[in-house]
C-alpha positions as a Markdown table, in Angstrom:
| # | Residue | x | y | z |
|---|---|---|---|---|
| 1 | Unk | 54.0 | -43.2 | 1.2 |
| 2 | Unk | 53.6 | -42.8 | 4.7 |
| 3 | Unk | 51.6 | -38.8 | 3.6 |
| 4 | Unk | 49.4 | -41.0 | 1.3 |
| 5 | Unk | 48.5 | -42.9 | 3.9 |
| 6 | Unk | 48.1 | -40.2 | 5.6 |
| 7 | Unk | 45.6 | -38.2 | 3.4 |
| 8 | Unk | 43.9 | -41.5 | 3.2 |
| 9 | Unk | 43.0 | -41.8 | 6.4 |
| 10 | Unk | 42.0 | -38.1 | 6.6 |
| 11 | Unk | 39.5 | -38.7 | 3.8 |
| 12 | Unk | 38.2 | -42.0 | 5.7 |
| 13 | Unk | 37.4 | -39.5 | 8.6 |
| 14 | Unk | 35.9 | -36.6 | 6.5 |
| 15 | Unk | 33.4 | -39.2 | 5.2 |
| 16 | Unk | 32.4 | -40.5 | 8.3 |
| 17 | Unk | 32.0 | -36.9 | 9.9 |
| 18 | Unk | 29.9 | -36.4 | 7.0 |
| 19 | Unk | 28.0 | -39.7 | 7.3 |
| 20 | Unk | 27.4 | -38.9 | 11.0 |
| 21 | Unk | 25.8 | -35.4 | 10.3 |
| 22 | Unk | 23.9 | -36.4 | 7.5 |
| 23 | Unk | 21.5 | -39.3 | 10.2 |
| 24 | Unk | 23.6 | -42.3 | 9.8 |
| 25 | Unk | 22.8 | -45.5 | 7.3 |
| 26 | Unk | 20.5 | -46.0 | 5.0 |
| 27 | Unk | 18.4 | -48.5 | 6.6 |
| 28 | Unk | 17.0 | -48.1 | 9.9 |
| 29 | Unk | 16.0 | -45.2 | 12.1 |
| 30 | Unk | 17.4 | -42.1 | 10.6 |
| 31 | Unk | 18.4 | -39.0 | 12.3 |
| 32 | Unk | 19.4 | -35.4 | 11.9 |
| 33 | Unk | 18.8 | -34.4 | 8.2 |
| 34 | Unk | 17.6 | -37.5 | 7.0 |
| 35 | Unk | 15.4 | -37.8 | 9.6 |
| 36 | Unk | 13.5 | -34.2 | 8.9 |
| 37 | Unk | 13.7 | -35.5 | 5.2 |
| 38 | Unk | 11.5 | -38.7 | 5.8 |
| 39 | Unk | 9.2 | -36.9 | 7.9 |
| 40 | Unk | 8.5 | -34.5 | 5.5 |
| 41 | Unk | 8.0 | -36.8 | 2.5 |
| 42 | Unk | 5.1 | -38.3 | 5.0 |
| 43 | Unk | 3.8 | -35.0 | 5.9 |
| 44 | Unk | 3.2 | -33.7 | 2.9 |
| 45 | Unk | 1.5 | -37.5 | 1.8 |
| 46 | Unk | -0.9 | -37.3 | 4.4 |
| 47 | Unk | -1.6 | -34.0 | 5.1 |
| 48 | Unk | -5.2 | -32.6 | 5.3 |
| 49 | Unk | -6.5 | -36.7 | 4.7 |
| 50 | Unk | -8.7 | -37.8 | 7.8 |
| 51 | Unk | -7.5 | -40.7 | 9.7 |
| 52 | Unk | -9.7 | -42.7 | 12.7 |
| 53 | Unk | -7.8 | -45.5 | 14.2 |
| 54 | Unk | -6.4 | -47.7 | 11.3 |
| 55 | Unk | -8.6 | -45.9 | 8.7 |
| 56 | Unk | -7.0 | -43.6 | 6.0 |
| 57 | Unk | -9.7 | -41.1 | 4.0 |
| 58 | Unk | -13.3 | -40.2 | 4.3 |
| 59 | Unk | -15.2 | -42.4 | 6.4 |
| 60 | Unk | -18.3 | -42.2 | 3.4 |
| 61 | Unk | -15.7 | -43.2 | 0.4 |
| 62 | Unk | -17.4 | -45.2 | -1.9 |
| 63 | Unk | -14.4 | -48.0 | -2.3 |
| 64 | Unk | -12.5 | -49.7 | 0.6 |
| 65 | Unk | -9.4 | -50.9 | 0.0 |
| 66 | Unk | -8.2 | -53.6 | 3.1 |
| 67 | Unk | -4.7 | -54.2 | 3.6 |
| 68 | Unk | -3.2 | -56.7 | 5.2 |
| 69 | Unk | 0.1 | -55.9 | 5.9 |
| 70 | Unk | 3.3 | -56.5 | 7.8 |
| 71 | Unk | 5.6 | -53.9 | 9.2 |
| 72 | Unk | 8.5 | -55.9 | 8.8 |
| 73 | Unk | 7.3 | -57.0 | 5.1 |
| 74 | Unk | 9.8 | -55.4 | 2.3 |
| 75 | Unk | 7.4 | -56.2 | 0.0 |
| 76 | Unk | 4.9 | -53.9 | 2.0 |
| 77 | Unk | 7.3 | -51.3 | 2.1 |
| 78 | Unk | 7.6 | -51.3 | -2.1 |
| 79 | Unk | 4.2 | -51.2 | -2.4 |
| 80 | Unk | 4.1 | -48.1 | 0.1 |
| 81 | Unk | 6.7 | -46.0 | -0.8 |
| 82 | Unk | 7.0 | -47.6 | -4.8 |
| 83 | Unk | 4.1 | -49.2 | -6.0 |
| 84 | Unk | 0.9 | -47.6 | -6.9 |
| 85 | Unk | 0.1 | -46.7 | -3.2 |
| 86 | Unk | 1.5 | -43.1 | -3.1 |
| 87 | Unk | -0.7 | -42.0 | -6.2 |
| 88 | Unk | -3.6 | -44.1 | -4.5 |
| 89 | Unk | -3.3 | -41.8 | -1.4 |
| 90 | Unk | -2.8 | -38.4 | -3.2 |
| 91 | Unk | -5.3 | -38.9 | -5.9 |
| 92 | Unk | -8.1 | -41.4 | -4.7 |
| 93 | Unk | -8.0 | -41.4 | -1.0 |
| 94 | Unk | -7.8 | -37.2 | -1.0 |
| 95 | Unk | -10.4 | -36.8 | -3.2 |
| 96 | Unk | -12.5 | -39.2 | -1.3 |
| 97 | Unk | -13.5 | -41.8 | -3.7 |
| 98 | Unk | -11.4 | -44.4 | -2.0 |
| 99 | Unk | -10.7 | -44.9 | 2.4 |
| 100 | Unk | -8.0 | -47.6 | 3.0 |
| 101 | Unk | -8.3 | -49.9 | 6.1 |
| 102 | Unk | -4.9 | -51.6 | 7.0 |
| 103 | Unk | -5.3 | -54.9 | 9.2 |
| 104 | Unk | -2.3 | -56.7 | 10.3 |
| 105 | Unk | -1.1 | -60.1 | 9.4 |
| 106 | Unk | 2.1 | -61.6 | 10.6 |
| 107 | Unk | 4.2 | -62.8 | 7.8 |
| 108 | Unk | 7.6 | -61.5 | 7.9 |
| 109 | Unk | 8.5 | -60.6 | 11.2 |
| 110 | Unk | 9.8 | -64.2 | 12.5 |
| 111 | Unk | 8.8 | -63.2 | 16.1 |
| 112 | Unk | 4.8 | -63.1 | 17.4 |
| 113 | Unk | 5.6 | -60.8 | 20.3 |
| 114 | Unk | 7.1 | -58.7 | 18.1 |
| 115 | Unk | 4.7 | -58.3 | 15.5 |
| 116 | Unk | 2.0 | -57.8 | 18.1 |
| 117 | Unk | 4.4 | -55.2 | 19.8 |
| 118 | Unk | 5.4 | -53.3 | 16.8 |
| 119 | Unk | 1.6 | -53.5 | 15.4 |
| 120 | Unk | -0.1 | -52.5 | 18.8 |
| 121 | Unk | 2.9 | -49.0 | 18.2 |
| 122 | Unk | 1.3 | -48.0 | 15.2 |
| 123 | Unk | -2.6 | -48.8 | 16.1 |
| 124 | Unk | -1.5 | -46.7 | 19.6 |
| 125 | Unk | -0.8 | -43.6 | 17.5 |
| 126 | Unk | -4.1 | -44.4 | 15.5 |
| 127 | Unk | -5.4 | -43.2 | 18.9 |
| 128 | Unk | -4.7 | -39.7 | 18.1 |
| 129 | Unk | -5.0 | -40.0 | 14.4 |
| 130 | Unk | -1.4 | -40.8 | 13.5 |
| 131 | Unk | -2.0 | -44.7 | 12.6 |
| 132 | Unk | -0.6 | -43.7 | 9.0 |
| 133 | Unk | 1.8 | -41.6 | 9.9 |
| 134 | Unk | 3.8 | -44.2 | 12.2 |
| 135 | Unk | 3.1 | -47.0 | 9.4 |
| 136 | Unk | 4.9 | -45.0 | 6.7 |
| 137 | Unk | 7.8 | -44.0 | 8.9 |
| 138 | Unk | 8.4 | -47.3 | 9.5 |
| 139 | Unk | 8.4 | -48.2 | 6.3 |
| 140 | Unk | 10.6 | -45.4 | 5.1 |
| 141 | Unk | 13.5 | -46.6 | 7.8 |
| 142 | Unk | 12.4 | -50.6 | 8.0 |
| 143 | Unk | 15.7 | -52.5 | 9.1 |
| 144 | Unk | 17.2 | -55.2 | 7.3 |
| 145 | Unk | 15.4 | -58.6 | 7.7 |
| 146 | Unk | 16.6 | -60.9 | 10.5 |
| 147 | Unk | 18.3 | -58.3 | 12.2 |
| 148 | Unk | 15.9 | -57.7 | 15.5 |
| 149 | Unk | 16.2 | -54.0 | 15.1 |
| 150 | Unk | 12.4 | -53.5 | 16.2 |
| 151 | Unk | 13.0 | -53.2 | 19.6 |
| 152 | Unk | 11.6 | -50.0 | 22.3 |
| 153 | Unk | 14.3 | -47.6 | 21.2 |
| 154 | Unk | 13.4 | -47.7 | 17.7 |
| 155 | Unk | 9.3 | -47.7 | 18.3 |
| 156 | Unk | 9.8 | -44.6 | 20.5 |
| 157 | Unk | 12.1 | -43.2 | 17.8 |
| 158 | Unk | 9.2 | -43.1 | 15.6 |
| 159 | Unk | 7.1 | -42.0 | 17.6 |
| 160 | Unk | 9.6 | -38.8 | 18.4 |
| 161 | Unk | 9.4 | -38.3 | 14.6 |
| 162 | Unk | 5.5 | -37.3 | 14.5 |
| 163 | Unk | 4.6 | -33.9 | 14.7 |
| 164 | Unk | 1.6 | -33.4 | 17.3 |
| 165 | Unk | 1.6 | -37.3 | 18.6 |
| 166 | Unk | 1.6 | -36.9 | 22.9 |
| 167 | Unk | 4.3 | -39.5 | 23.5 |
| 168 | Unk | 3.7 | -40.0 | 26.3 |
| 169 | Unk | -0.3 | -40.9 | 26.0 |
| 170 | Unk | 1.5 | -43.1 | 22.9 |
| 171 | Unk | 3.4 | -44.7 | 25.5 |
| 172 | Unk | 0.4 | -45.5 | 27.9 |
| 173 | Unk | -1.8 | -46.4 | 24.8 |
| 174 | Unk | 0.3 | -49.4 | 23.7 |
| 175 | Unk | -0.5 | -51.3 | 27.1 |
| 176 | Unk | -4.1 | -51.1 | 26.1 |
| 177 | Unk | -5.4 | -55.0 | 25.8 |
| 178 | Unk | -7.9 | -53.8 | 22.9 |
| 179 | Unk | -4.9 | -52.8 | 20.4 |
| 180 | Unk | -3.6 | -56.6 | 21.4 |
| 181 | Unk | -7.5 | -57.8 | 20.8 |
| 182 | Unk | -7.2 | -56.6 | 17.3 |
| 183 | Unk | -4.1 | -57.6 | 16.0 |
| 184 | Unk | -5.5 | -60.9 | 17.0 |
| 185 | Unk | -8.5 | -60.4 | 14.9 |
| 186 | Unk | -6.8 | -58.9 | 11.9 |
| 187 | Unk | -4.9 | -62.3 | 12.1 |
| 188 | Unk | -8.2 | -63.9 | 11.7 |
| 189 | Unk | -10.3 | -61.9 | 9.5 |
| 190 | Unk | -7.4 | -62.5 | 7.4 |
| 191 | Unk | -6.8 | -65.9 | 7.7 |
| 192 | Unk | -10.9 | -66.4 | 7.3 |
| 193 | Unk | -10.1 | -64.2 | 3.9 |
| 194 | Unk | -7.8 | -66.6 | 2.6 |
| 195 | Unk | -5.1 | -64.2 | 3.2 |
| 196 | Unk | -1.4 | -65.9 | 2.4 |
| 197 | Unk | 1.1 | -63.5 | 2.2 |
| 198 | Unk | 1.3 | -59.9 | 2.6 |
| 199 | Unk | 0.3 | -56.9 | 0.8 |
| 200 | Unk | -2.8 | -58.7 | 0.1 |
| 201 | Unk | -5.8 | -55.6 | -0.7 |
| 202 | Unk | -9.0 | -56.2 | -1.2 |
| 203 | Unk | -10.9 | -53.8 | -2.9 |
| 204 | Unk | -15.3 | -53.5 | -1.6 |
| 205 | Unk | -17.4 | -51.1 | -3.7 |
| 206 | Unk | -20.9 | -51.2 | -4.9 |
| 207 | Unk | -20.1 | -54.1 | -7.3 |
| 208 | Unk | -18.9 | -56.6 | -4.6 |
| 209 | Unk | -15.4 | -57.2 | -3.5 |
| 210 | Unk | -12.1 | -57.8 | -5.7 |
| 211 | Unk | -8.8 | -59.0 | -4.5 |
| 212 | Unk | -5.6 | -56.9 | -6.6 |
| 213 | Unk | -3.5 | -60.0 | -8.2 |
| 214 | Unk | -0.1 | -58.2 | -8.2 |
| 215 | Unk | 2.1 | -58.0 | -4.9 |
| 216 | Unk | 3.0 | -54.7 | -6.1 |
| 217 | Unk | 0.4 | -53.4 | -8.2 |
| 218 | Unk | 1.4 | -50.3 | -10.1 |
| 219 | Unk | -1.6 | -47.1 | -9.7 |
| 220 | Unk | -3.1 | -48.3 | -13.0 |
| 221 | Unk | -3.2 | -51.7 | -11.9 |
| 222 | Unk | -5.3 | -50.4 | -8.7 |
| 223 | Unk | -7.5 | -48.3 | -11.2 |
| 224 | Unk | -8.6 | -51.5 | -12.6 |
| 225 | Unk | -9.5 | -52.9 | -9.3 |
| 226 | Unk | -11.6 | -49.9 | -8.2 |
| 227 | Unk | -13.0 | -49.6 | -11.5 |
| 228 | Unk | -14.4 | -53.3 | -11.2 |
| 229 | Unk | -16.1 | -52.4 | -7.8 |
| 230 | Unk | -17.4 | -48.8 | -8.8 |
């Protein structure tokens, strides 16, 4: 009994060794392996697509697509990393038929400071290009709801995780009162838009505007809504 329990316990340690070197849980900031896994996964998303400030794609696409989001949202995350959003990027935002313009709108981080804290992160590495970069990071490792892991450890953690970002200019850039100035007005163009929960997109073509019905639209769902503004 007493070498069962013994092997046991030897097999509890090999796993967490193995957890340890692998980057830790599943949710959250990963590290080590799984840390040079998410990164890659965004790099090769986004590379060679322009970016200027919270703007994804060429500046002279036809369609816009607005989303409101929230870092904290889970449902943001699905659409990001499930829904129709990665096929949106590597087939109508490359090609340049459609830019996306993400706006922020507080809905499920319970905090204000820390929705304007954790937005103003990601619009400070829109200052060197890298808006998108730090969004889908943080989506790929978002914490669990009601957990208050967004705090300056796990901002800076992201933004260790983008290749070419100066950190330290990030640093600087996120005590700039115009990143604060429009989080505000994202709240308000979106409250103005009639904007109640989040992912709301709105598509704007040469047809006029449509809002996508679906939370998490799937890609063909989003072809429907650029099609009615093309």
């Amino acid at each position: 009994m007493l070498g069962g329990l013994a092997l046991a316990a030897a097999a509890v340690v090999a796993v967490a060794i193995v957890i340890s070197s692998s980057g830790g849980s599943s949710a959250g900031l990963k590290t080590g392996t799984q840390s040079k896994q998410v990164t890659g996964q965004v790099n090769q998303l986004l590379a060679g697509i322009p970016q200027s400030g919270a703007t994804l794609g060429s500046p002279s696409a036809p369609v816009t697509m607005t989303y409101y989001g929230d870092l904290q949202c889970p449902v943001c995350r699905d659409f990001t990393l499930d829904g129709g959003f990665p096929a949106l990027v590597s087939k109508d935002v490359r090609s340049g038929k459609v830019k996306v313009v993400y706006k922020s709108f507080q809905t499920a981080t319970p905090d204000p400071q820390t929705f304007q804290t954790q937005q103003v992160a990601a619009l400070a590495a829109g200052k060197q290009n890298h808006f998108w970069d730090y969004t889908e990071l943080f989506y790929r490792q978002q914490g669990q709801e009601g957990t208050s892991y967004v705090n300056d450890a796990y901002l800076t953690g992201l933004a260790q995780q983008i290749a070419g970002l100066d950190v330290n200019k990030w640093h600087t850039d996120r005590n700039d009162p115009a990143l604060v100035s429009q989080v505000v007005a994202d709240g308000r163009d979106g409250a103005a838009a009639g904007v109640r929960g989040t992912p709301t997109l709105i598509m704007q073509g040469p047809k006029g505007k449509s809002q996508v019905p679906q939370a998490v639209p799937t890609y063909a769902q989003l072809q429907q809504a650029i099609q009615s503004v093309s």
